[in-house]
matplotlib code that plots the C-alpha trace (Angstrom):
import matplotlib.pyplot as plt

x = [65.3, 67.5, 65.8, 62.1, 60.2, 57.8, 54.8, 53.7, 51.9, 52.3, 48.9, 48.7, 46.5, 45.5, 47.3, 45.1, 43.2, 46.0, 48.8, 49.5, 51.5, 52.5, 51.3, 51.9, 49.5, 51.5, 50.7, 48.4, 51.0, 53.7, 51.8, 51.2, 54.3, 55.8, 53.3, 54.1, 58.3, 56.8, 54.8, 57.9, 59.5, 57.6, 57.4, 60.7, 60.9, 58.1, 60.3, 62.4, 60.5, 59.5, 56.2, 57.0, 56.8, 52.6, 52.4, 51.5, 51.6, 51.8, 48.0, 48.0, 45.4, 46.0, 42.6, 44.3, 47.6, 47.9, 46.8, 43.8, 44.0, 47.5, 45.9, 47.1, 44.5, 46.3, 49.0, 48.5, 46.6, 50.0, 51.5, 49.1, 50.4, 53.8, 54.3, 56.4, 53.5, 51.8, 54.4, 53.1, 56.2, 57.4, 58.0, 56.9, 58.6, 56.3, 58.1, 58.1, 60.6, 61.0, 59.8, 60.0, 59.5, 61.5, 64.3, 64.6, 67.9, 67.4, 71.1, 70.8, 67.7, 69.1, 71.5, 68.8, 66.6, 69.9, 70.2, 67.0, 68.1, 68.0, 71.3, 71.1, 68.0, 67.3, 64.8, 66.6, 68.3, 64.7, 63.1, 66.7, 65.9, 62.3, 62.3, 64.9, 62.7, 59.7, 61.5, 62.8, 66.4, 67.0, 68.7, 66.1, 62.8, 59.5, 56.4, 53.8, 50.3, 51.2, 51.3, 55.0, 56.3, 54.7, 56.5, 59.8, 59.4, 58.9, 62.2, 64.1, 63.1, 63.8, 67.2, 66.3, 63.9, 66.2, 69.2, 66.3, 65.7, 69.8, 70.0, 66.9, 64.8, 61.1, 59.6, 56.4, 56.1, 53.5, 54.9, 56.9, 55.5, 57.7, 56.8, 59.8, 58.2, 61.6, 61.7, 63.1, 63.5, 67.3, 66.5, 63.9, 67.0, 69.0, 66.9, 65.6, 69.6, 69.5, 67.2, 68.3, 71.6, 70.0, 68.0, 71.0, 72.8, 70.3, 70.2, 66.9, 66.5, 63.5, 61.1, 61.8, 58.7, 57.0, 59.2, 57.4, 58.3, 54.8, 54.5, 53.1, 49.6, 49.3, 50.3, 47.5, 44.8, 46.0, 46.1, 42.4, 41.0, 42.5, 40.9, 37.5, 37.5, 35.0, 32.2, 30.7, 28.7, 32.5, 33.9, 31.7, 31.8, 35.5, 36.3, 34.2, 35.5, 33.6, 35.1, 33.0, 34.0, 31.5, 33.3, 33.0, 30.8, 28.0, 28.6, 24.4, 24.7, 27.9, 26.4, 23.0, 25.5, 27.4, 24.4, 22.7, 25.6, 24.8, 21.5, 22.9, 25.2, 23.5, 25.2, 23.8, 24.2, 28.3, 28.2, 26.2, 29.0, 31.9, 30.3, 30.3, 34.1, 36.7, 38.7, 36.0, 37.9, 39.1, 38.6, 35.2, 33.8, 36.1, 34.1, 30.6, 31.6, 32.4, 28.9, 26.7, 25.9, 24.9, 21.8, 18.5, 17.9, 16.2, 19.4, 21.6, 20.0, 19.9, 24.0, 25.1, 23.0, 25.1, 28.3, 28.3, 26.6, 30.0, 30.1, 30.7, 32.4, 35.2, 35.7, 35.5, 38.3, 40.8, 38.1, 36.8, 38.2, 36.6, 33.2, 33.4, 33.7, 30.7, 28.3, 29.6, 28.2, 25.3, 24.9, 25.5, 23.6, 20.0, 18.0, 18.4, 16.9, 14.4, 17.1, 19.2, 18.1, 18.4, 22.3, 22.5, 21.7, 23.7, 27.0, 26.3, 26.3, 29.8, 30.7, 29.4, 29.7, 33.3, 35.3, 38.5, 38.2, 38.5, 41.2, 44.4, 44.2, 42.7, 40.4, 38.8, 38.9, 37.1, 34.6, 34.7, 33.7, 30.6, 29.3, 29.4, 26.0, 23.4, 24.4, 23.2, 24.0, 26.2, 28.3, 28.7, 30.4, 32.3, 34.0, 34.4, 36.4, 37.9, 39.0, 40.4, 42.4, 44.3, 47.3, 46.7, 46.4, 44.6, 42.1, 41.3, 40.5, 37.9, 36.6, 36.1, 34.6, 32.1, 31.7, 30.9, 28.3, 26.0, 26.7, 28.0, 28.1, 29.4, 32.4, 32.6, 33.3, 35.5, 37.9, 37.6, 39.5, 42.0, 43.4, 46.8, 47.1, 46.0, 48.5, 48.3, 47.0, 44.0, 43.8, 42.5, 39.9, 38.9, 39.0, 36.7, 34.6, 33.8, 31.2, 28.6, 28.7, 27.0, 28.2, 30.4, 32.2, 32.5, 33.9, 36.6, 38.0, 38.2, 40.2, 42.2, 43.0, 46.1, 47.8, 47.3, 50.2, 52.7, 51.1, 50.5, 53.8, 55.7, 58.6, 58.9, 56.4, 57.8, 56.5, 55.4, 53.6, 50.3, 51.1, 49.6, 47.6, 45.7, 45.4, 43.5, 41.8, 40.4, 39.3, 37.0, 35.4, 33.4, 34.4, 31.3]
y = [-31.1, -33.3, -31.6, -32.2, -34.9, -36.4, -38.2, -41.5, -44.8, -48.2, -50.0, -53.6, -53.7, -56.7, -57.3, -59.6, -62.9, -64.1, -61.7, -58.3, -55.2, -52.3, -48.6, -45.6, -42.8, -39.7, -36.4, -34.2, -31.8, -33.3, -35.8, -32.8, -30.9, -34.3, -34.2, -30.8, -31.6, -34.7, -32.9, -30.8, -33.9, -34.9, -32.1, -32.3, -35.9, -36.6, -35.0, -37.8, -40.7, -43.2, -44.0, -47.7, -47.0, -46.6, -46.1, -42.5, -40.2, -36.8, -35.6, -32.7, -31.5, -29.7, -30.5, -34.2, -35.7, -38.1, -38.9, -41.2, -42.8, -44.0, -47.8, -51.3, -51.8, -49.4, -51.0, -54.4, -53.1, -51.3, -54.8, -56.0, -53.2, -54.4, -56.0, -58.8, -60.3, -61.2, -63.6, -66.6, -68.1, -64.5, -65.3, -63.0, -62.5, -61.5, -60.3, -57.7, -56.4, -58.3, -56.2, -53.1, -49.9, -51.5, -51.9, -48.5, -47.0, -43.1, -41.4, -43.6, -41.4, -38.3, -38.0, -38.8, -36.1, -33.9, -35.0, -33.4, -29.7, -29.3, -29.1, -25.6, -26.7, -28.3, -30.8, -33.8, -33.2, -33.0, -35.3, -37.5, -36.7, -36.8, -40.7, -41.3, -40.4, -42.2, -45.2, -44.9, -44.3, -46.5, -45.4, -47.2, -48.2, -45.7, -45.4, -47.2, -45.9, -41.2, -39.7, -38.9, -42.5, -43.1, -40.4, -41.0, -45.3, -43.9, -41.3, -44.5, -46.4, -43.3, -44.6, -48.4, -47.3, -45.8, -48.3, -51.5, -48.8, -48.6, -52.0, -52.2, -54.6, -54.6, -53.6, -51.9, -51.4, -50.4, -49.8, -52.8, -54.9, -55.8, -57.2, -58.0, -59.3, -61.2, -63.0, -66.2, -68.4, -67.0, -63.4, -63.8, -65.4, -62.8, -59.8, -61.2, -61.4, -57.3, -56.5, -58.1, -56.1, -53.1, -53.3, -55.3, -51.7, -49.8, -52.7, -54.2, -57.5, -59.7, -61.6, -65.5, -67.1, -64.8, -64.7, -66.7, -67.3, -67.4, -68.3, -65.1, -66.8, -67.9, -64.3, -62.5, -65.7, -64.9, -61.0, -61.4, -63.1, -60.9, -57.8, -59.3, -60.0, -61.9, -61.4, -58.3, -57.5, -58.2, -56.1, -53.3, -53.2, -53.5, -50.7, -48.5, -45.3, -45.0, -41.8, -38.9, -35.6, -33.4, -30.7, -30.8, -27.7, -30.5, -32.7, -33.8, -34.1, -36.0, -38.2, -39.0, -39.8, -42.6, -43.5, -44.6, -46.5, -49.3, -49.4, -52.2, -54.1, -56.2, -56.3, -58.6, -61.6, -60.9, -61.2, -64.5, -65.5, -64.3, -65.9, -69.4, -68.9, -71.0, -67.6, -64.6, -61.7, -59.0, -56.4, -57.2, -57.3, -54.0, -52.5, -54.0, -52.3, -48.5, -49.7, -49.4, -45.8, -45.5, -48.6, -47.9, -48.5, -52.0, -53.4, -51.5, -53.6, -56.8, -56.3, -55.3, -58.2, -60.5, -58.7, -58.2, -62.3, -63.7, -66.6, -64.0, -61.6, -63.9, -64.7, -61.2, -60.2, -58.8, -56.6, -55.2, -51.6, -51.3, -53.1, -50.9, -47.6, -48.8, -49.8, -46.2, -44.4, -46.0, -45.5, -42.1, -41.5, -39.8, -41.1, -44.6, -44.0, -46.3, -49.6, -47.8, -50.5, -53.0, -51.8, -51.1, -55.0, -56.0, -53.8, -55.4, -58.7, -58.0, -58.1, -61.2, -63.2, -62.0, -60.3, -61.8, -59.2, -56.5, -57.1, -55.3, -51.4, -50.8, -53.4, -51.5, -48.1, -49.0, -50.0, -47.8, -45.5, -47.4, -47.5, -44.2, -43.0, -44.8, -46.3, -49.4, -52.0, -54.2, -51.5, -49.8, -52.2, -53.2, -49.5, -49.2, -52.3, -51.5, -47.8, -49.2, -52.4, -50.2, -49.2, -47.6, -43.7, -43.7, -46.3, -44.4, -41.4, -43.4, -44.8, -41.1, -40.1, -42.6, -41.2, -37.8, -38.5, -40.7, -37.8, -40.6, -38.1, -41.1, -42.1, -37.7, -37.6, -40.3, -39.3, -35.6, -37.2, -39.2, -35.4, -35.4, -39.3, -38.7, -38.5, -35.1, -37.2, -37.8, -35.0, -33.1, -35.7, -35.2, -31.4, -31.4, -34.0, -31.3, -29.4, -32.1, -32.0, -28.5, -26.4, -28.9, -29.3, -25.5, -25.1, -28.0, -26.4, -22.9, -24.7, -26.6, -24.1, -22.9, -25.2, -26.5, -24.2, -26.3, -29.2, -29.9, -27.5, -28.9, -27.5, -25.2, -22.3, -19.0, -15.4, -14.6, -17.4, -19.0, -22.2, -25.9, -25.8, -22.7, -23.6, -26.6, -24.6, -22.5, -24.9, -26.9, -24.3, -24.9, -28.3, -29.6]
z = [-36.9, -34.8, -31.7, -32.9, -31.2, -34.2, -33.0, -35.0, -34.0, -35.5, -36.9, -37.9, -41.0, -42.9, -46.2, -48.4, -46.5, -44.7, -43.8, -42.1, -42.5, -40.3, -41.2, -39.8, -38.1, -37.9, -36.5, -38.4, -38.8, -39.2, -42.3, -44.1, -43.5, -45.1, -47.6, -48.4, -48.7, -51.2, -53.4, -54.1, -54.4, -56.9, -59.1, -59.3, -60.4, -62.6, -65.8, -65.4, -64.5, -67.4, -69.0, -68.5, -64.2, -64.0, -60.3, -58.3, -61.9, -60.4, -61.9, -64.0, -61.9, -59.2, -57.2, -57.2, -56.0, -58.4, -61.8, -61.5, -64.5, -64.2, -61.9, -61.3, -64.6, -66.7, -65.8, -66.6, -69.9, -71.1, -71.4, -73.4, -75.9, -76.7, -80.0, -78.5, -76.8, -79.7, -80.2, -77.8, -78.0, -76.3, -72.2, -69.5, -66.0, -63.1, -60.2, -57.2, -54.8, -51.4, -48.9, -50.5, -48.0, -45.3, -47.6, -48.9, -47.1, -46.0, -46.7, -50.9, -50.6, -49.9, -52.1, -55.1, -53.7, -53.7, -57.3, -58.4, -58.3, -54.3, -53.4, -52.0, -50.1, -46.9, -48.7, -48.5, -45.4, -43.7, -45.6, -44.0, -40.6, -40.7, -42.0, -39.2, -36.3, -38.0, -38.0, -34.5, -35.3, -37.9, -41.1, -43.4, -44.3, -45.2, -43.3, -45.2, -45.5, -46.1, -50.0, -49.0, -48.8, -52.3, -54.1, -52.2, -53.1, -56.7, -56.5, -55.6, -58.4, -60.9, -61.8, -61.1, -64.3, -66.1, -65.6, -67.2, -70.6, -70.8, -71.3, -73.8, -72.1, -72.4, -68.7, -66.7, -63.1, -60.9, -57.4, -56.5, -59.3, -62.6, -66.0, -68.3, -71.3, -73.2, -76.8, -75.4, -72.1, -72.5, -72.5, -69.7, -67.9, -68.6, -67.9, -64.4, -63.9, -64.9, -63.0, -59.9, -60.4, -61.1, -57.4, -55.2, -56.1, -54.0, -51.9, -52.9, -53.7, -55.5, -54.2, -55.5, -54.2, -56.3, -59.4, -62.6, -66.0, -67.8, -71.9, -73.6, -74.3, -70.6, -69.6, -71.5, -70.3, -66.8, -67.0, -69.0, -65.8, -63.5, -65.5, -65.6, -69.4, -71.0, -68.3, -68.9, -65.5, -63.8, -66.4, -65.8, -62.3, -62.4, -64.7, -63.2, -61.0, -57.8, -57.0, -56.1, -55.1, -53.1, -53.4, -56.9, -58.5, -59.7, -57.3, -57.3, -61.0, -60.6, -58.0, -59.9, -63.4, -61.0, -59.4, -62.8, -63.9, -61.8, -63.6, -66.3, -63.1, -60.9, -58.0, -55.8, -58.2, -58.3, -54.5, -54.8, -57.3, -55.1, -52.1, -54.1, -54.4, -52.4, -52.9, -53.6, -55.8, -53.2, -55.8, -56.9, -53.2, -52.5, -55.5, -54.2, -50.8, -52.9, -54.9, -51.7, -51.1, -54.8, -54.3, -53.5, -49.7, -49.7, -52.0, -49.9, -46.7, -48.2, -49.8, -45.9, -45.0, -47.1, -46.5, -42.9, -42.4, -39.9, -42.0, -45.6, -43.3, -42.5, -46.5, -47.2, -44.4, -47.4, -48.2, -44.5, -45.0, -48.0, -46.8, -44.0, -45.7, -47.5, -44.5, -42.9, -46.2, -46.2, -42.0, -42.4, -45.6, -44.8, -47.9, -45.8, -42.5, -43.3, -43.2, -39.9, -37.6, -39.6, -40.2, -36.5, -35.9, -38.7, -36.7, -33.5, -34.5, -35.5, -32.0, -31.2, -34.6, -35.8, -32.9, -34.3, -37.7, -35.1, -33.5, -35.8, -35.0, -38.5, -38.5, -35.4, -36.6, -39.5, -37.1, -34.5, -36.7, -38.4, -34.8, -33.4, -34.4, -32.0, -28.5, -28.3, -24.8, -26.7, -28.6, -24.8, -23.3, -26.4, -26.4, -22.4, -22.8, -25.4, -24.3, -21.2, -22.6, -25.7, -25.6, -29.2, -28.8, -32.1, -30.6, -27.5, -29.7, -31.6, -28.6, -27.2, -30.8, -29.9, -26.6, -28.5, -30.9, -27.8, -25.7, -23.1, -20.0, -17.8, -19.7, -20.6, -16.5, -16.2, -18.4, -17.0, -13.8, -16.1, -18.3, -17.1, -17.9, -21.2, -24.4, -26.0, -29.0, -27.0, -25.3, -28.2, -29.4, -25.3, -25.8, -29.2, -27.1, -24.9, -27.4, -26.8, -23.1, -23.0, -19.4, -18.3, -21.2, -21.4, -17.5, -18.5, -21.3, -19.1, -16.4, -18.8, -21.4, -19.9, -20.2, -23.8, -25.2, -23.4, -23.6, -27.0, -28.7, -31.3, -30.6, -33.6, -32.3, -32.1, -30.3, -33.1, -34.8, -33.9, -31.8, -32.9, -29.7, -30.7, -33.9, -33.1, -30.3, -32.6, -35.2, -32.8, -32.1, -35.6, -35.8, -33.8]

ax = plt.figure().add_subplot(projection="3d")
ax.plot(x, y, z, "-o")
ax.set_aspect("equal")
plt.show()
């Protein structure tokens, strides 16, 4: 392990309207080998994790990773359950641990891991080292954005939980958020002074500047806003699981039942409502963004319309990936070729109107991808520049996935020149490029395939096992 060389980028990514985080692209295979050592993990753990921690449930089943009805909502809607809260004179303490991930030391890790029946195993020795080269040597913090970091930020928490039940105070979590719900301003007191304990051991701390003691009454007012209660469109549209699997085995029936429960929810009056806000509801536009492949094609036009307007875009911003996504599915979808150009318009003006939304890593991708489908003068030289002034690996690959889908023969050329420059990152994209470039992509890969095993190894090919380069070589083949 020590020996392995782990390929990762750092992405900024927007956090809410104002502030930003850093996630983690890993490689392919080693995000699923990780994967794979956390749903082990997992397993292991979720016997002794408490119904009072609501965050990343292992699902019951297996077609899922986690249990989908285990949410922020469910959440919030368990502590509205507890007898104490009827009590208004009751206090609740809203809290959340200070910058969580980064906080989480690897070796306290390992030994919990060890804890959970893997001693004879190399689990938590891997899982150690694997962490440690993410990180870039450092002996803490998780990469935020894979499955894995979830289930090991919940395995660190596992005897947090179980040290606040000991004690018999009243708590939920979902991820790093607490609720203690206490009979008095002295037990509030005290179990924030619990709690605190409880984390400093595993060398977490709170977050005081966002810490509140809240009277039971103004608790369930506050929570009953946040949850959308009381206006039922809001309601609706909040509660409502966009998810849709097209793998599913009635995945048109599925579709058309989610389709028609926007019949009763009109959409484009919440985003007049939201647009009206000093602060518009990140959730609700999120949900309007998921909503968008599901309208018919002129509502669908006239909600990108309003979404994608620079002036909305800009008080949207906490909600761009989502908004994104939802433009891409409706770009993509074929019962609206009839609004494409009006999309296509709608995209470019992006360039123009809101460049400063594109400019963290995610942000970009988001677009990049919204863009590929037509070539258009504006989105050419927005990718040329943008391909050349990156220093993102996972950006140049995007760039070159545009590239692809205009069959850009000029930029196809220029890169052919620029191969042994090239990370082996975005090599590949190059290589899976090639398919659309007929002959001349064909002659490329013959020249260049000899050296692919070399080039892209992982280091833990052997004789006898298929290598990561012709894996992937084989699986473009059908990719295209």
């Amino acid at each position: 392990m020590n020996g392995l060389s782990v390929a990762a980028e750092r992405l900024l990514v927007p956090s809410g309207s104002h502030g930003f985080r850093i996630t983690a692209r890993i490689h392919p295979f080693w995000n699923l080998y990780l994967n794979g050592l956390g749903l082990a993990i997992a397993e292991a753990n979720e016997i002794n994790r408490s119904d009072r921690a609501h965050s990343y449930r292992l699902g019951s089943d297996k077609s899922d990773y986690f249990d989908r009805t285990r949410s922020w909502r469910s959440y919030k809607e368990a502590t509205f359950k507890e007898d104490l809260l009827k009590n208004d004179a009751s206090i609740v303490v809203r809290t959340d641990i200070a910058i969580f991930y980064e906080h989480i030391y690897h070796h306290r890790l390992e030994n919990i891991i060890n804890d959970l029946a893997f001693k004879n195993t190399t689990i938590a020795m891997q899982i150690d080292r694997l962490l440690n080269k993410l990180a870039s040597g450092r002996s803490f913090g998780l990469p935020v954005g894979g499955q894995c970091s979830r289930v090991l930020a919940e395995v660190m928490m596992t005897p947090i939980d179980r040290s606040l039940s000991d004690t018999g105070i009243i708590w939920h979590r979902y991820v790093d958020d607490f609720t203690l719900i206490c009979e008095s301003q002295q037990h509030a007191y005290k179990a924030l002074s619990i709690l605190s304990n409880a984390l400093a051991d595993y060398g977490l701390s709170l977050n005081r500047s966002k810490t509140s003691f809240l009277s039971a009454k103004h608790y369930k007012d506050f929570v009953s806003a946040q949850l959308g209660e009381g206006d039922n469109t809001n309601s609706a549209l909040r509660e409502l699981d966009l998810h849709f699997d097209p793998y599913s085995d009635n995945a048109r029936a599925e579709y058309e039942k989610l389709k028609h429960s926007f019949d009763d929810i009109d959409i484009s009056f919440l985003l007049n409502l939201e647009i009206e806000k000093s602060q518009p509801d990140a959730f609700v536009v999120a949900q309007i963004g998921r909503a968008l492949k599901f309208q018919e094609p002129k509502v669908a036009e006239q909600l990108c319309s309003t979404l994608l307007h620079p002036d909305n875009l800009d008080a949207f911003r906490a909600s761009w990936s989502k908004i994104m996504r939802g433009v891409y599915a409706v770009r993509s979808g074929s019962e609206f070729t009839t609004i494409f150009p009006a999309i296509d318009s709608l995209l470019d003006g992006v360039i123009s109107g809101a460049r400063h939304l594109i400019v963290p890593e995610a942000n970009l991708l988001h677009y990049l991808r919204s863009i590929r489908f037509i070539r258009t003068e504006a989105r050419g030289a927005f990718v040329r520049k943008t391909f050349d002034d990156t220093s993102s690996q996972v950006v140049k690959r995007a760039c070159i996935d545009c590239w692809r889908h205009w069959r850009d023969r000029n930029n196809f050329t220029r890169l052919r020149n620029q191969w042994s420059n090239m990370s082996p990152d975005v090599q590949r994209m190059f290589w899976l490029s090639a398919e659309a470039f007929g002959d001349e992509g064909s002659k490329m890969r013959d020249q260049l395939r000899g050296s692919l095993a070399q080039s892209w190894s992982l280091g833990i090919e052997t004789d006898k096992s298929a290598s990561f380069a012709s894996c992937y070589e084989s699986w473009a083949k059908n990719a295209a």
